[in-house]
N, C-alpha and C positions, 0 to 999 in steps of 0.2 A: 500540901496543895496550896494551903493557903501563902505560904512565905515564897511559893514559885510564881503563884499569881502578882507580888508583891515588886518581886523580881522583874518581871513582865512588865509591869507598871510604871518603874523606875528606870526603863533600859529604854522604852517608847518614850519617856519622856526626856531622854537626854538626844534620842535620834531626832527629834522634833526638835531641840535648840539647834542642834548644831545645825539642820536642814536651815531654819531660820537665817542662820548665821550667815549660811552662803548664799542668800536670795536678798541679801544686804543691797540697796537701791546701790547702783553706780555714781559716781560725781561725774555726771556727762563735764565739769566744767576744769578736769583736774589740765594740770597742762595749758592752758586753755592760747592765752598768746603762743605760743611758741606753736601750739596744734591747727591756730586758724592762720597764722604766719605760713605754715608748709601747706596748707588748703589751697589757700591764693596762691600761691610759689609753683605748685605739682600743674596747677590746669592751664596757666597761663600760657605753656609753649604752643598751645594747642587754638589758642585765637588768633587769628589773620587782623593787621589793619586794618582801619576802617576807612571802606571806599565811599564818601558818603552818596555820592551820586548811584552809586549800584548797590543798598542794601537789599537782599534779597533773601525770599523766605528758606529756613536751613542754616543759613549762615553764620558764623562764629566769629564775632568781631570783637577788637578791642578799644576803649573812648577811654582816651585822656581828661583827667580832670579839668572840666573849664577855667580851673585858675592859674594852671600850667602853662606854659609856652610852648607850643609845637613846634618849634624850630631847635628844641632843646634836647637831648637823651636824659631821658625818666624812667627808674624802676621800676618793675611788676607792681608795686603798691601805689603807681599813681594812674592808674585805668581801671576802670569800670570793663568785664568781660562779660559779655552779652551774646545769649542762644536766641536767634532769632526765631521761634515758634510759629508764628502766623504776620505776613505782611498785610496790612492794610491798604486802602485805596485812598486814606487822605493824601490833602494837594499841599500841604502846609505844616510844617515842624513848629512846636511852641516854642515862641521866643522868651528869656530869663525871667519877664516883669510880666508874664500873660498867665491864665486861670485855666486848671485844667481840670477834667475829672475820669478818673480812671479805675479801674476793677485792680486789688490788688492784695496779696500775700507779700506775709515778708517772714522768714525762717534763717536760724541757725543755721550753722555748719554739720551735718549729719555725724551721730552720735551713739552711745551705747543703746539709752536709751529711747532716740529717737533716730531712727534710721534715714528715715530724710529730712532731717530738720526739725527742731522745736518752732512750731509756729509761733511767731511773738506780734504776731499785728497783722487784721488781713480785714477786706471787707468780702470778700468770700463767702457765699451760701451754700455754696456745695463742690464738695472734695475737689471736681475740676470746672474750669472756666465755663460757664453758661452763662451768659450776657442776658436772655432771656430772664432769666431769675435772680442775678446776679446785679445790687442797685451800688452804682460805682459812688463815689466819694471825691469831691471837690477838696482841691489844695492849690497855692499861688507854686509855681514852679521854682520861684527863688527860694521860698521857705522847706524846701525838702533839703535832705544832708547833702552833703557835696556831691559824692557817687551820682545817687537818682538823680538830682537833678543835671550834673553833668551829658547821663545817657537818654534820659526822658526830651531833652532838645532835639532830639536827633530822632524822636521818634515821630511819626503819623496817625492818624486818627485810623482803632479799628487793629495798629499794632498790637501783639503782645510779645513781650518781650519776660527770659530769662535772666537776670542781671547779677553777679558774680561782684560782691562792692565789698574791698578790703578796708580791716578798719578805721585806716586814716584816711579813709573817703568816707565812712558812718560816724563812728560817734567817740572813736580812737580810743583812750584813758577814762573814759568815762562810762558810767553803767545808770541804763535809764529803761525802768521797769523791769521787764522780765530778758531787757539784753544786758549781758553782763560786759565789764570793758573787755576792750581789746576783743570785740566780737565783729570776724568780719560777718556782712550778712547776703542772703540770697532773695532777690527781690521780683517775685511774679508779674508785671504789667502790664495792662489791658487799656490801651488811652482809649476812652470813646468819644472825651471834646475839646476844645480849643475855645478860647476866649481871648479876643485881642484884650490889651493893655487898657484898661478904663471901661470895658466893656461887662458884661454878664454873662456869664453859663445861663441856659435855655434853664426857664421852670422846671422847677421839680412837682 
């Protein structure tokens, strides 16, 4: 009895590694260029020019990076692809050298283990958009990566916006904190102010 209980003992304990073995963390990062390259690549056919006099709520547009010439043909990796969520009632798009303050998420390419995204930076209080409880975060429009700020001009006060920004519109060959290179990223935004050029964002 005793050498069956023994038996028992050493047959649970080899089913328990090998369980172990297969609940091994995934490398969400394996692949990783060549996985966020076909990311951006797959959704692109799927965004409309941008008409900027009619952006409208719903919409699927696509913005060229402001350091491009539109008069030129540019591949899928030099536009910003934007789900337009909610339209705002601002009269006025920030211009390059103006101060803005906005509600925002920014996430990964969706993954083994994170299905929609590793969140890597947000000022976000809760899961979805509440402005109510939600205290946005000031930035100068020029000092964001080229992407955001490329599609953040075009936006209005009170917008939010879904933003699709390949990586040589973020941060390309480079890895800065928890984004790794060649990460394209997915950028949530919620503009609620505008600041001319020399001027102040309202008290906090």
């Amino acid at each position: 009895m005793k050498r069956f209980s023994a038996l028992l003992s050493i047959l649970a304990s080899v089913i328990l590694l090998t369980a172990c073995g297969e609940t091994e963390k995934v490398d969400d990062h394996a692949n990783w260029k060549k996985r966020n390259t076909e990311y951006i690549a797959a959704l692109a056919g799927s965004f409309a020019d941008m008409d900027t006099a009619n952006i409208a709520q719903g919409q699927k547009i696509k913005i060229l990076s402001y350091k491009l010439d539109p008069q030129k043909e540019w591949g899928v990796n030099s536009y910003v692809y934007v789900e337009v969520l909610k339209k705002g009632d601002g009269e006025r798009s920030p211009y390059f050298s103006d101060s803005i303050r906005c509600n925002y998420r920014i996430r990964l390419i969706p993954s083994d283990n994170y299905p929609e995204g590793q969140v890597v930076d947000q000022s976000f209080k809760t899961a979805t958009l509440d402005p109510s409880i939600n205290i946005p975060t000031s930035f100068e429009v020029d000092d964001l990566i080229e992407g955001a700020t490329s599609a953040v001009m075009y936006m209005h006060v009170g917008d939010f916006w879904k933003m699709y920004i390949p990586y040589q519109l973020g941060y390309g060959n480079s890895t800065r904190g928890e984004i790794p290179a060649y990460s394209a990223l997915i950028f949530e935004v919620n503009l609620t102010e505008i600041a001319n050029t020399g001027d102040n964002l309202s008290p906090r």
